[in-house]
Biopython code that builds the backbone (N, CA, C, O; Angstrom):
import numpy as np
from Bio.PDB.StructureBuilder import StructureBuilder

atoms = [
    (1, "UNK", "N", (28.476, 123.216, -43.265)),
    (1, "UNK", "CA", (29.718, 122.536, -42.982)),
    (1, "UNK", "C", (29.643, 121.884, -41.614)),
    (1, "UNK", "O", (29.352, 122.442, -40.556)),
    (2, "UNK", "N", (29.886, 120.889, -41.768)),
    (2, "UNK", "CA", (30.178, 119.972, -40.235)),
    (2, "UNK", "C", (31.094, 120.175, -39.661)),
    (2, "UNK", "O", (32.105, 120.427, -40.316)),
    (3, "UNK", "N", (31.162, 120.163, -38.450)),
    (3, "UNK", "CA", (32.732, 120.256, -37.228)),
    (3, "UNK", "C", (32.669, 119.175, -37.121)),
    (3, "UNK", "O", (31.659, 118.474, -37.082)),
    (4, "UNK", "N", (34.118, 118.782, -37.037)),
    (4, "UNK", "CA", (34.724, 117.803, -36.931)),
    (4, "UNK", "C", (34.433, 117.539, -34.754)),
    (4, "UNK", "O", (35.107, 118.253, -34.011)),
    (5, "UNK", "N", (33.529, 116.608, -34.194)),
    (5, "UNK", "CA", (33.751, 116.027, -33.066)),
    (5, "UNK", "C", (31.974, 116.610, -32.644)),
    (5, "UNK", "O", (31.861, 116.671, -31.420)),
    (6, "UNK", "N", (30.745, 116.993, -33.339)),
    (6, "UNK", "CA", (29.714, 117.212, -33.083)),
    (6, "UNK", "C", (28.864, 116.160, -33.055)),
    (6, "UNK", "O", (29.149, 115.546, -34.083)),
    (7, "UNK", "N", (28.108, 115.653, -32.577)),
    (7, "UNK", "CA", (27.297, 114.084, -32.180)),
    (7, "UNK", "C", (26.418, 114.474, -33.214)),
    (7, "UNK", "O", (25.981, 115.613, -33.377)),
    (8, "UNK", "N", (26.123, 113.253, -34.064)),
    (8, "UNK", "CA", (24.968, 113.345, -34.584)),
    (8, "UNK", "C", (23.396, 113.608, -33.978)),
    (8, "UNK", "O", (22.903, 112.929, -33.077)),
    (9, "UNK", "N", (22.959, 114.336, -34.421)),
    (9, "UNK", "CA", (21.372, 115.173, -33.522)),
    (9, "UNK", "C", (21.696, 115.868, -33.098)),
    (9, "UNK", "O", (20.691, 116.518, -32.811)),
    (10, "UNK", "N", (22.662, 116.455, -32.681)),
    (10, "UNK", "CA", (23.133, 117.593, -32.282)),
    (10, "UNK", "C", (22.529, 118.875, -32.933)),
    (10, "UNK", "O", (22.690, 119.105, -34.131)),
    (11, "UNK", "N", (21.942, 119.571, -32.239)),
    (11, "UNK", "CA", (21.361, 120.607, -32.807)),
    (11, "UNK", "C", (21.228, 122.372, -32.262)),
    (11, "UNK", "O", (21.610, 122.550, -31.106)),
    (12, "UNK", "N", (20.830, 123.359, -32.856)),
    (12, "UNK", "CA", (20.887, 124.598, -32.016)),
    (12, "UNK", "C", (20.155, 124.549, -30.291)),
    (12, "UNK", "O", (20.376, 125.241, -29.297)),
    (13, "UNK", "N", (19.273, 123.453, -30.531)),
    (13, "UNK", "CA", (18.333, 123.692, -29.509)),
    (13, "UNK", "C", (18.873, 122.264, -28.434)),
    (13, "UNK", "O", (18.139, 121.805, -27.559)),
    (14, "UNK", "N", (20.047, 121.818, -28.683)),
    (14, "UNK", "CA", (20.824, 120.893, -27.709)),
    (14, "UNK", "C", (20.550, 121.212, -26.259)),
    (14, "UNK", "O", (20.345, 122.356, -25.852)),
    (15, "UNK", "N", (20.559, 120.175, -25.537)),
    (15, "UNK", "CA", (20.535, 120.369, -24.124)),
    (15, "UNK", "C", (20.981, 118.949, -23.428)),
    (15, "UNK", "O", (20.346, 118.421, -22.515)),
    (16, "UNK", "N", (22.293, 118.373, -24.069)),
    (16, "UNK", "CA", (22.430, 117.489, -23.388)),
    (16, "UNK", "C", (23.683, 117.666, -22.379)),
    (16, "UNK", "O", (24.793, 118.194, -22.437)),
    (17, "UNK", "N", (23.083, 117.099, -21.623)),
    (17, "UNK", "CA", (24.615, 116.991, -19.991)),
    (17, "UNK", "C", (25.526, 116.499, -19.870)),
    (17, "UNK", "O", (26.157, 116.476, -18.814)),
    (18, "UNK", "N", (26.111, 115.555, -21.708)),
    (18, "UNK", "CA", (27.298, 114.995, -21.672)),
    (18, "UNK", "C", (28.265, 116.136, -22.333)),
    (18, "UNK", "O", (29.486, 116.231, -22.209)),
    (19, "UNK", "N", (27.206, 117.130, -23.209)),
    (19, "UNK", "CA", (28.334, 117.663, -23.632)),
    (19, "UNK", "C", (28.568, 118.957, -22.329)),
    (19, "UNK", "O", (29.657, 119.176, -21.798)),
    (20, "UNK", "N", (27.178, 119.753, -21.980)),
    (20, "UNK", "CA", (28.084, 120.396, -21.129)),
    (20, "UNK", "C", (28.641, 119.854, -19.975)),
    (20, "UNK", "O", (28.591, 120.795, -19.182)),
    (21, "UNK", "N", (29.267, 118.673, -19.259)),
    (21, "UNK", "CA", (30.153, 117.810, -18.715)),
    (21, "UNK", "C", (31.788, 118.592, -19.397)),
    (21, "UNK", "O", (32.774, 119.117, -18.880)),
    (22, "UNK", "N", (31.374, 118.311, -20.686)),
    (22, "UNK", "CA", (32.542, 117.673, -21.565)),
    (22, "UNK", "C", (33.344, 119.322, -21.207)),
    (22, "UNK", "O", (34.414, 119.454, -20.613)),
    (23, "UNK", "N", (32.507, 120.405, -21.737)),
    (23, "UNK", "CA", (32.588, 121.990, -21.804)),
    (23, "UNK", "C", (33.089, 122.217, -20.739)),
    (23, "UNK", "O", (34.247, 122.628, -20.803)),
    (24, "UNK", "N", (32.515, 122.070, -19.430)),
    (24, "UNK", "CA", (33.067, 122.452, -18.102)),
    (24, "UNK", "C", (34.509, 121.929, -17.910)),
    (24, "UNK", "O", (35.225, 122.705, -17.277)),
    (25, "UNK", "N", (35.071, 120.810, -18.309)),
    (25, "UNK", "CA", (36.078, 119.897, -17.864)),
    (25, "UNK", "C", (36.937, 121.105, -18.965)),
    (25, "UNK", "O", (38.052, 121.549, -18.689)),
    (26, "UNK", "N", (36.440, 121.351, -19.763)),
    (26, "UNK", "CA", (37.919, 122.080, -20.891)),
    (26, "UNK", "C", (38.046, 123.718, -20.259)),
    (26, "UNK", "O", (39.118, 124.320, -20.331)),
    (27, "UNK", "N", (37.130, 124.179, -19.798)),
    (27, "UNK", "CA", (37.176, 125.042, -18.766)),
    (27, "UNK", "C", (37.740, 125.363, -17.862)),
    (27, "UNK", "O", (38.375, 126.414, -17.775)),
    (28, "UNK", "N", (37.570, 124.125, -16.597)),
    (28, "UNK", "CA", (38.719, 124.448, -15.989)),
    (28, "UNK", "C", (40.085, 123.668, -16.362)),
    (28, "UNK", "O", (40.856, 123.219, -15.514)),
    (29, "UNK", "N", (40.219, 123.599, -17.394)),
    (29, "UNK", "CA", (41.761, 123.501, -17.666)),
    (29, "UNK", "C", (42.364, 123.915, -18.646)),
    (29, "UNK", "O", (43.581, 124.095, -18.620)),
    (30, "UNK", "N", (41.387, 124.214, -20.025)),
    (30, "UNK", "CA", (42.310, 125.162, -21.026)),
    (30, "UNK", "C", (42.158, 126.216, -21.265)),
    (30, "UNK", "O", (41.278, 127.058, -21.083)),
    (31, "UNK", "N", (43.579, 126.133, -21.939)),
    (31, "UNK", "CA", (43.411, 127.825, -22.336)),
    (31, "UNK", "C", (42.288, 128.195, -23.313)),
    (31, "UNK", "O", (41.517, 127.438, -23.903)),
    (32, "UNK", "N", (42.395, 129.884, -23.357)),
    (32, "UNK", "CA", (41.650, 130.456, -23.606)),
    (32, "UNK", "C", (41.438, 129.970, -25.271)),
    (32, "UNK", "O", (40.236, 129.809, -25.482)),
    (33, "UNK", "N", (42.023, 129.780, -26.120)),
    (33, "UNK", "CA", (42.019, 129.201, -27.453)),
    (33, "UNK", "C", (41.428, 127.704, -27.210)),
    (33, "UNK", "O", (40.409, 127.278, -27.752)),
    (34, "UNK", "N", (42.093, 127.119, -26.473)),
    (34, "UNK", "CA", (41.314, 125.655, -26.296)),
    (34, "UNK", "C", (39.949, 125.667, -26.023)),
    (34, "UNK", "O", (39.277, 124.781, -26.549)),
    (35, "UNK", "N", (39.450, 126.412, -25.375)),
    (35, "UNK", "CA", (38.222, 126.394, -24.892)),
    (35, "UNK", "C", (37.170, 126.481, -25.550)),
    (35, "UNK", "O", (36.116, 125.847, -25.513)),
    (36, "UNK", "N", (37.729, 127.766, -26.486)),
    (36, "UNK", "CA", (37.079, 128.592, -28.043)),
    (36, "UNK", "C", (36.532, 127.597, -28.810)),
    (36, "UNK", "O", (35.326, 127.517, -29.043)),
    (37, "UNK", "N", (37.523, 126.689, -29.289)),
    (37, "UNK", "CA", (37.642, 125.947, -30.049)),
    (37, "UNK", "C", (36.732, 124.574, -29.814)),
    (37, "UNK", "O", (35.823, 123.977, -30.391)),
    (38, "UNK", "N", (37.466, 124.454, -28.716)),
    (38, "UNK", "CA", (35.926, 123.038, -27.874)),
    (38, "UNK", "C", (34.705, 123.378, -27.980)),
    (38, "UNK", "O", (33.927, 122.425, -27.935)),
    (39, "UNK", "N", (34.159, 124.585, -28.131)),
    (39, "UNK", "CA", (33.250, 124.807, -27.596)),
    (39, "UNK", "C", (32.259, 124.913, -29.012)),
    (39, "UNK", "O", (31.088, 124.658, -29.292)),
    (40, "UNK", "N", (33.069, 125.272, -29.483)),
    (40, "UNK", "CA", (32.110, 125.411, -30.761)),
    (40, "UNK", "C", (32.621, 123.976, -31.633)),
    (40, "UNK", "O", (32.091, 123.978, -32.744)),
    (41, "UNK", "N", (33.298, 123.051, -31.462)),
    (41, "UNK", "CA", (33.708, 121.946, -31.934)),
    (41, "UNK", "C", (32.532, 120.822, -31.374)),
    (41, "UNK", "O", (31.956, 119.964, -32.042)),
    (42, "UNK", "N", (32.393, 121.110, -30.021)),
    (42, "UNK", "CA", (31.676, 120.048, -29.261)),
    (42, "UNK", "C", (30.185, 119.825, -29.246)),
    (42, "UNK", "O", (29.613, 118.818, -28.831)),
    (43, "UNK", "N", (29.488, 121.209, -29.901)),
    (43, "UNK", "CA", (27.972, 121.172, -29.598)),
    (43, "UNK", "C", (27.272, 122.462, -30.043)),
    (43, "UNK", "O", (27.438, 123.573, -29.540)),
    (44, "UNK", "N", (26.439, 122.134, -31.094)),
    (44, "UNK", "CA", (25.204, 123.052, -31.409)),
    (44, "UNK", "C", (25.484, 124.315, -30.677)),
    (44, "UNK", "O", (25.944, 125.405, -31.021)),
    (45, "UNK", "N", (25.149, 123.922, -29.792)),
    (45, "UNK", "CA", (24.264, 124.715, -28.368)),
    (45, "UNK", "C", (25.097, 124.993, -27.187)),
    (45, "UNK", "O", (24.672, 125.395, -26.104)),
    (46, "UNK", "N", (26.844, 124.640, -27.621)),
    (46, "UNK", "CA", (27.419, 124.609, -26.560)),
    (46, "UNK", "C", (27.474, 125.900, -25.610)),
    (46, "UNK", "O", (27.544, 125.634, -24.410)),
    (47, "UNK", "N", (27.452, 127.231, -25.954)),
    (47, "UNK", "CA", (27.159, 128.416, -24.701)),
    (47, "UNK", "C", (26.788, 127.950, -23.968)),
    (47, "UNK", "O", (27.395, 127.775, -22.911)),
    (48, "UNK", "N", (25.315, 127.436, -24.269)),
    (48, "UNK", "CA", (24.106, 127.225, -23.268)),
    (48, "UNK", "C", (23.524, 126.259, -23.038)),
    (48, "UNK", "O", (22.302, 126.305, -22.898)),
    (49, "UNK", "N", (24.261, 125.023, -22.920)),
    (49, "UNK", "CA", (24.036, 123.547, -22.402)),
    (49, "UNK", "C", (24.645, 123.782, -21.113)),
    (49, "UNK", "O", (25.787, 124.201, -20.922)),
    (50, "UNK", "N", (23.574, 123.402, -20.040)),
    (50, "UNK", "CA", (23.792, 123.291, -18.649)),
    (50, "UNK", "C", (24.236, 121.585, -18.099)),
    (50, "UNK", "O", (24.000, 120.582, -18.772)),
    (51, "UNK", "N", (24.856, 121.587, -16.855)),
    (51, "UNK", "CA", (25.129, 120.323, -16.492)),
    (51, "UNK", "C", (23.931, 120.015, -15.373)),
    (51, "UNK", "O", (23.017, 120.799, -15.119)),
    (52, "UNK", "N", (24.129, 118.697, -14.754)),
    (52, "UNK", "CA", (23.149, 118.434, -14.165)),
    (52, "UNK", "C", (22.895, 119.582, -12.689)),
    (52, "UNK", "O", (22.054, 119.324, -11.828)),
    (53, "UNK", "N", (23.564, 120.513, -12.652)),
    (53, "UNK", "CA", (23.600, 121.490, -11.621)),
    (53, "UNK", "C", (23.077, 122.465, -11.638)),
    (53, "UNK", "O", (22.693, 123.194, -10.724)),
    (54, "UNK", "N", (22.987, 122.605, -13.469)),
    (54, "UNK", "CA", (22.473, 124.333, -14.035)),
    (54, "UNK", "C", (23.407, 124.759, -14.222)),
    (54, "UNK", "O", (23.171, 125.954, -14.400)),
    (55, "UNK", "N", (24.509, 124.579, -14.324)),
    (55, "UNK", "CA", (25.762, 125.312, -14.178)),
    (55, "UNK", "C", (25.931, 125.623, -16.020)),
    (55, "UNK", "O", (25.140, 124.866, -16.582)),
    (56, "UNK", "N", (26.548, 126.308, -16.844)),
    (56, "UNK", "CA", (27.097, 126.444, -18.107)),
    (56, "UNK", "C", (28.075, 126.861, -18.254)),
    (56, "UNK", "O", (28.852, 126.713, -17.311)),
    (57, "UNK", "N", (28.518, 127.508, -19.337)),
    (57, "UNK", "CA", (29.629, 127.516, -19.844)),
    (57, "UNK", "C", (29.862, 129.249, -19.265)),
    (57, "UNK", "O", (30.966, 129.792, -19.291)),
    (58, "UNK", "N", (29.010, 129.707, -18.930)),
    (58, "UNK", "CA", (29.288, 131.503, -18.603)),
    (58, "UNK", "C", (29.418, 130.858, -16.729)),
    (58, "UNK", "O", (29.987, 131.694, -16.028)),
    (59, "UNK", "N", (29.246, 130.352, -16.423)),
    (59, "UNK", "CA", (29.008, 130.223, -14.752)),
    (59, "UNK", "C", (30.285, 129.589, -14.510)),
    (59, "UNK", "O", (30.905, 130.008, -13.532)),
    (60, "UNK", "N", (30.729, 128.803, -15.095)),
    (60, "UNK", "CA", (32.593, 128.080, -15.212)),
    (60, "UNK", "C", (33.201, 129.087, -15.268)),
    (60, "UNK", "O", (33.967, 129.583, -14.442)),
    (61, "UNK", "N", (32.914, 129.403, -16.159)),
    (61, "UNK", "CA", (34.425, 130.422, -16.992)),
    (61, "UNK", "C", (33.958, 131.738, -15.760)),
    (61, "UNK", "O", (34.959, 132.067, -15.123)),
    (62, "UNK", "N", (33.276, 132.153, -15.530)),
    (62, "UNK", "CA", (33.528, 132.956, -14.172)),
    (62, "UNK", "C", (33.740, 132.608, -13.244)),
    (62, "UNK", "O", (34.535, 133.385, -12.714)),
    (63, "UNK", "N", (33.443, 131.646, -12.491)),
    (63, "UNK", "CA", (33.938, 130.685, -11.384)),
    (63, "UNK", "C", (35.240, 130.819, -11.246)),
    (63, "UNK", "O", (35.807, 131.275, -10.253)),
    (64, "UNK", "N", (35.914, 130.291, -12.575)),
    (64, "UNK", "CA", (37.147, 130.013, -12.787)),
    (64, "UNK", "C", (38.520, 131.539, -13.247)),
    (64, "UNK", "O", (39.746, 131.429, -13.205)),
    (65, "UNK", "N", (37.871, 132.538, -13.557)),
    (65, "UNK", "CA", (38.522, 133.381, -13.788)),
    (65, "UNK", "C", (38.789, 133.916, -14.877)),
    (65, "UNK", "O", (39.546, 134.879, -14.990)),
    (66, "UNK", "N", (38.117, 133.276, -15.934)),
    (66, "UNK", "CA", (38.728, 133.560, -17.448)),
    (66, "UNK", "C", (37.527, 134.340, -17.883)),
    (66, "UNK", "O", (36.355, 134.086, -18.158)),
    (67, "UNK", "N", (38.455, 135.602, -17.819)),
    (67, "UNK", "CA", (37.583, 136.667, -18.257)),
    (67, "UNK", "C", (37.758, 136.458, -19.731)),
    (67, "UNK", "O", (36.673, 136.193, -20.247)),
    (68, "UNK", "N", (38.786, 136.487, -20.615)),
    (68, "UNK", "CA", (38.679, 136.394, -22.043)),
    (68, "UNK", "C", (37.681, 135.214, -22.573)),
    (68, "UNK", "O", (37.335, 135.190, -23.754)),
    (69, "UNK", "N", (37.442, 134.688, -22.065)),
    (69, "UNK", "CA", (35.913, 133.203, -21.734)),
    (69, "UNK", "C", (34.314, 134.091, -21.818)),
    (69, "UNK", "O", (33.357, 134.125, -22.592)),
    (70, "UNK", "N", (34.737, 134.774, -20.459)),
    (70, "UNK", "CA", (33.658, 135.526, -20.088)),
    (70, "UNK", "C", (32.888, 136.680, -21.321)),
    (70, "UNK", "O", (31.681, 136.829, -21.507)),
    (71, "UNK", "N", (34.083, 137.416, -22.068)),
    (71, "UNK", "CA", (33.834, 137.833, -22.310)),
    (71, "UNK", "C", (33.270, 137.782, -24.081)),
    (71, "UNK", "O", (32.450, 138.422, -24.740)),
    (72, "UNK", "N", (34.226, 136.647, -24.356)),
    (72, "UNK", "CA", (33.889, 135.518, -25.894)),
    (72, "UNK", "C", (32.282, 135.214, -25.483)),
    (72, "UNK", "O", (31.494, 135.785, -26.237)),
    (73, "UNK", "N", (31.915, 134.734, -24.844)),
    (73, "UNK", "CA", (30.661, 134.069, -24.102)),
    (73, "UNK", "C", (29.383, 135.212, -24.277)),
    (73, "UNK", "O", (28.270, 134.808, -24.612)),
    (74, "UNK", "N", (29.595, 136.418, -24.066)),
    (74, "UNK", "CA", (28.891, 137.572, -23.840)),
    (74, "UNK", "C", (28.645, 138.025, -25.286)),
    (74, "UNK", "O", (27.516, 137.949, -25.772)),
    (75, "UNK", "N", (29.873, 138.576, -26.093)),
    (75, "UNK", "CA", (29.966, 139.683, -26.882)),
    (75, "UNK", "C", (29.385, 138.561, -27.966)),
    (75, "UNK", "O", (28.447, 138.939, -28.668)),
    (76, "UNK", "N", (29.839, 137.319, -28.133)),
    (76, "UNK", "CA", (30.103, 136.260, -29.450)),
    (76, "UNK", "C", (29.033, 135.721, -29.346)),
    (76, "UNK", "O", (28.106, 135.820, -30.150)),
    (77, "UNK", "N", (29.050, 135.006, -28.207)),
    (77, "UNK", "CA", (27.620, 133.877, -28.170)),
    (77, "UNK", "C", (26.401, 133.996, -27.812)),
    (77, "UNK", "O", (25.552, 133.107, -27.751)),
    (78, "UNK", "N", (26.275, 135.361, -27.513)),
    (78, "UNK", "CA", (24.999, 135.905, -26.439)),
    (78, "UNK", "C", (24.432, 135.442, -25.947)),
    (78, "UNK", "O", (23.236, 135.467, -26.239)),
    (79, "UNK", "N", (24.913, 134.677, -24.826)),
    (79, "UNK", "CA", (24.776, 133.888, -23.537)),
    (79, "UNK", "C", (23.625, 135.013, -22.112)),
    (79, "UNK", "O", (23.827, 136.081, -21.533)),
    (80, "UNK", "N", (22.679, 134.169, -22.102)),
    (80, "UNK", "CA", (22.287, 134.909, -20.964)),
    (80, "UNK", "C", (22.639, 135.057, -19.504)),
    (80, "UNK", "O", (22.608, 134.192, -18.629)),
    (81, "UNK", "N", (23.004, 136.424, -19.411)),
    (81, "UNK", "CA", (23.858, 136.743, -18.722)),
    (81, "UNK", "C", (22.691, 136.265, -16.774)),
    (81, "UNK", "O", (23.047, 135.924, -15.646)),
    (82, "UNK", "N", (21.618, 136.479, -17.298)),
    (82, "UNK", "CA", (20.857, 135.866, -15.769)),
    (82, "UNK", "C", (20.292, 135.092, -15.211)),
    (82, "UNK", "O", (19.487, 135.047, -14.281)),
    (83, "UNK", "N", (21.234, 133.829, -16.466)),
    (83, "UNK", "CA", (20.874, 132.091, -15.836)),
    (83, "UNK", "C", (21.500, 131.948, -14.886)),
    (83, "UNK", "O", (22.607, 132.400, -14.595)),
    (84, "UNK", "N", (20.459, 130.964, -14.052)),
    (84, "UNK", "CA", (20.617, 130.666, -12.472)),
    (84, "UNK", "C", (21.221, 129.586, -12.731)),
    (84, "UNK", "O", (20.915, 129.102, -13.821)),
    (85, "UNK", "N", (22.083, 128.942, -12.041)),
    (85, "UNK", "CA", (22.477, 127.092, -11.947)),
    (85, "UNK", "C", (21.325, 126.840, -10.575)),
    (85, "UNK", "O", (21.044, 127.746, -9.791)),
    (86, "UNK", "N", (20.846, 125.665, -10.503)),
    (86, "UNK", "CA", (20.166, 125.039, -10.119)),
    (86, "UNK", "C", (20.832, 124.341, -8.487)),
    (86, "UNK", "O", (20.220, 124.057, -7.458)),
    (87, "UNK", "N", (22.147, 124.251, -8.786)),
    (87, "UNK", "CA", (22.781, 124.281, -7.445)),
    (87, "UNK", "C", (22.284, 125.164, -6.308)),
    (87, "UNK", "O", (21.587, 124.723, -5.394)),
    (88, "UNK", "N", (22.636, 126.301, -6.398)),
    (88, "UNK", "CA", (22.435, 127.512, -5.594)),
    (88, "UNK", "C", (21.216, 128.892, -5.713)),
    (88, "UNK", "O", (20.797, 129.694, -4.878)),
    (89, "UNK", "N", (21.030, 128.750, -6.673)),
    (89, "UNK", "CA", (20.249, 130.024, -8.212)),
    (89, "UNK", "C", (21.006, 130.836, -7.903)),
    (89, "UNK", "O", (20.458, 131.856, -7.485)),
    (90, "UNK", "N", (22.240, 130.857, -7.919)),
    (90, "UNK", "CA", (23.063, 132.212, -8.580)),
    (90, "UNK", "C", (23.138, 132.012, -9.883)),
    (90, "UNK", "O", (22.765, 131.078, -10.592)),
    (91, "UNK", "N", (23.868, 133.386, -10.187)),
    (91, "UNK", "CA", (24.172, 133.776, -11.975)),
    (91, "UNK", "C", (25.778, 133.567, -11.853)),
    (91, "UNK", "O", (26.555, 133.218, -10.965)),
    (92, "UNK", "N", (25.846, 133.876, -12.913)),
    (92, "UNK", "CA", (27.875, 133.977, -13.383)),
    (92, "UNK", "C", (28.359, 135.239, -12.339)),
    (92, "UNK", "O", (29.573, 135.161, -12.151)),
    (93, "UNK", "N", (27.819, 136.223, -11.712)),
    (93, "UNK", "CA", (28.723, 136.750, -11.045)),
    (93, "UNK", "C", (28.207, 136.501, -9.991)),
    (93, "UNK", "O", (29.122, 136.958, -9.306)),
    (94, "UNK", "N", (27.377, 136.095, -9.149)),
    (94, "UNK", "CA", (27.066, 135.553, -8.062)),
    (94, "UNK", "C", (28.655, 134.893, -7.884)),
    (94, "UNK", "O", (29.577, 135.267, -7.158)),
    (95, "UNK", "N", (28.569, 133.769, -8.847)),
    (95, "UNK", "CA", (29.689, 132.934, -8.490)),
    (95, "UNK", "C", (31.203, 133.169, -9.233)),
    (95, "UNK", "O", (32.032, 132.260, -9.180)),
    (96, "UNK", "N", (31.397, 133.985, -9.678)),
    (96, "UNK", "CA", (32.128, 134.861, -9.737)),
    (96, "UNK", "C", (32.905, 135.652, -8.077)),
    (96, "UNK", "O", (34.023, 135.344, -7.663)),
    (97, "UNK", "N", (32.248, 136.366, -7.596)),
    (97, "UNK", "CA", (32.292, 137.022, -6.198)),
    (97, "UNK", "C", (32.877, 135.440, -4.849)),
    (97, "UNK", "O", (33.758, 135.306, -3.999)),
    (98, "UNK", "N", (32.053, 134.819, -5.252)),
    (98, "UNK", "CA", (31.645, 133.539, -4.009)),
    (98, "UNK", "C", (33.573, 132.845, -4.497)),
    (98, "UNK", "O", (34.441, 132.603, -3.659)),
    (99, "UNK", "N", (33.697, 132.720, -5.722)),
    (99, "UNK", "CA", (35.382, 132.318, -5.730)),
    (99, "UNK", "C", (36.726, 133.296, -5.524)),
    (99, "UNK", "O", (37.875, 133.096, -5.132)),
    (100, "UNK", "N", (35.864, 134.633, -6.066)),
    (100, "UNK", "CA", (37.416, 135.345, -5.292)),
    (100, "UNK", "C", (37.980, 136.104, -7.384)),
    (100, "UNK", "O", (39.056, 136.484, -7.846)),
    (101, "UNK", "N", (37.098, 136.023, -7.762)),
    (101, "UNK", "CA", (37.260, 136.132, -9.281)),
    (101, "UNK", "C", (36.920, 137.457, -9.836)),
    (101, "UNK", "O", (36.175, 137.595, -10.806)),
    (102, "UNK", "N", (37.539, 138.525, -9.136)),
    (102, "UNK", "CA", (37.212, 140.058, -9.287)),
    (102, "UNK", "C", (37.132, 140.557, -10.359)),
    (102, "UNK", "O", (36.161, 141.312, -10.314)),
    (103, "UNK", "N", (37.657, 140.593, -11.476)),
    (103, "UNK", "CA", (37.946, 140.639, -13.111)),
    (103, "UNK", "C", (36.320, 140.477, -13.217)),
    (103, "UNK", "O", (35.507, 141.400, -13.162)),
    (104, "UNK", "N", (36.090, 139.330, -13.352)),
    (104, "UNK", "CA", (35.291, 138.286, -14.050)),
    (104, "UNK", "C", (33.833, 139.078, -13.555)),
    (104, "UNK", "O", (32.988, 139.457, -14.366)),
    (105, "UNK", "N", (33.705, 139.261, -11.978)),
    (105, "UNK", "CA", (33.021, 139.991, -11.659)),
    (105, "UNK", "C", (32.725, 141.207, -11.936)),
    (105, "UNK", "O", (31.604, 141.623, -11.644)),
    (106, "UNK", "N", (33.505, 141.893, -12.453)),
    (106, "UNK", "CA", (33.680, 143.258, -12.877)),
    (106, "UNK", "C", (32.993, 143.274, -14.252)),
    (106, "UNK", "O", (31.875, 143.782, -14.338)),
    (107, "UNK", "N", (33.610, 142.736, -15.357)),
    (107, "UNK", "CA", (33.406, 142.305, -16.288)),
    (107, "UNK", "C", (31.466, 142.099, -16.419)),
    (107, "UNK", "O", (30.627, 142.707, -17.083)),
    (108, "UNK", "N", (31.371, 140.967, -15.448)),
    (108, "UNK", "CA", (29.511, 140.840, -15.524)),
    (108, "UNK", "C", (29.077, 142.465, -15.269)),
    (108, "UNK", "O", (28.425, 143.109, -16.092)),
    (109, "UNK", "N", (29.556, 142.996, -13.993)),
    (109, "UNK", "CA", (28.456, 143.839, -13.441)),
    (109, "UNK", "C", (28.323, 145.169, -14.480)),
    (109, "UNK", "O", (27.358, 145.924, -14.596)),
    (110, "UNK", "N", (29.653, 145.203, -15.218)),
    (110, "UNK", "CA", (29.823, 146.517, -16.499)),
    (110, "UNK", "C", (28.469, 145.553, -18.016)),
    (110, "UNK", "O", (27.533, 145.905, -18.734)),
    (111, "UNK", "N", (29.021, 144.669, -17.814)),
    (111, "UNK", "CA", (27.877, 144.196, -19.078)),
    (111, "UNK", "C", (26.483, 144.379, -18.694)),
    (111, "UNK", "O", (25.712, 144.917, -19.488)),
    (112, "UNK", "N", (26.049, 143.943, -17.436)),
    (112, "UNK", "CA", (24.734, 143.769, -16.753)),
    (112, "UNK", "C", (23.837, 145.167, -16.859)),
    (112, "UNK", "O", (22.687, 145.331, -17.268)),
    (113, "UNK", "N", (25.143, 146.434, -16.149)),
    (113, "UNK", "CA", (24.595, 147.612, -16.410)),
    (113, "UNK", "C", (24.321, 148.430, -17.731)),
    (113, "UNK", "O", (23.606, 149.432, -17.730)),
    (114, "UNK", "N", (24.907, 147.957, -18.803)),
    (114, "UNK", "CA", (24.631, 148.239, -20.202)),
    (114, "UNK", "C", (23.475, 147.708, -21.078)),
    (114, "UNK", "O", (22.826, 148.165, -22.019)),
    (115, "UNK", "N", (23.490, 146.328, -20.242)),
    (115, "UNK", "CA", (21.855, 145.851, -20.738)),
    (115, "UNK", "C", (20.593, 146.210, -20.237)),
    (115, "UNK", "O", (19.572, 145.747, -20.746)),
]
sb = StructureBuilder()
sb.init_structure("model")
sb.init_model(0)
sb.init_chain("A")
sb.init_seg("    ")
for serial, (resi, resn, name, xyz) in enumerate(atoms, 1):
    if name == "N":
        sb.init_residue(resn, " ", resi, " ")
    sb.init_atom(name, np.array(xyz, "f"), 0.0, 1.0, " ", f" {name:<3s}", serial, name[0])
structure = sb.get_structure()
């Protein structure tokens, strides 16, 4: 079955920087259902399409605070939890901590220690 708003070629092994652009922008601004929904609407591969920074969809959504993100991202999409962004080489709770996003941080360091 096709989603309705997926680019043609779009595939599991996607890695393009328009869509995670597109991912980050719904990030920091929708809700937690919006996001869900974009995300798997917008791209194959959307977890784990980085922008031109390294940044993804687990490094936003902790940045930003949305642990119910964080934690869809983890349990659902099995997102690796110890990609660096290319900005800085931190991970999702690196930058997590660096915004002030204690939850979110919490959240990584309980998953991190279980893996």
């Amino acid at each position: 079955m096709e989603v309705f708003g997926k680019k043609a070629g779009c595939s599991a092994y996607c890695r393009c920087t328009e869509h995670a652009d597109d991912i980050i922008a719904v990030i920091t601004r929708g809700t937690t259902h919006q996001i869900k929904v974009f995300i798997e609407a917008c791209c194959s591969n959307g977890a784990q399409v980085s922008d031109v920074f390294g940044r993804n969809a687990l490094h936003m959504a902790a940045s930003c605070g949305k642990v119910d993100v964080v934690d869809w991202l983890i349990t659902e999409k099995h997102i690796e939890l110890k990609s660096r962004d290319l900005e800085s080489g931190w991970t999702a709770l690196h930058r997590s901590l660096f915004y002030g996003q204690i939850n979110s941080a919490v959240l990584l360091a309980r998953v991190s220690v279980l893996m």
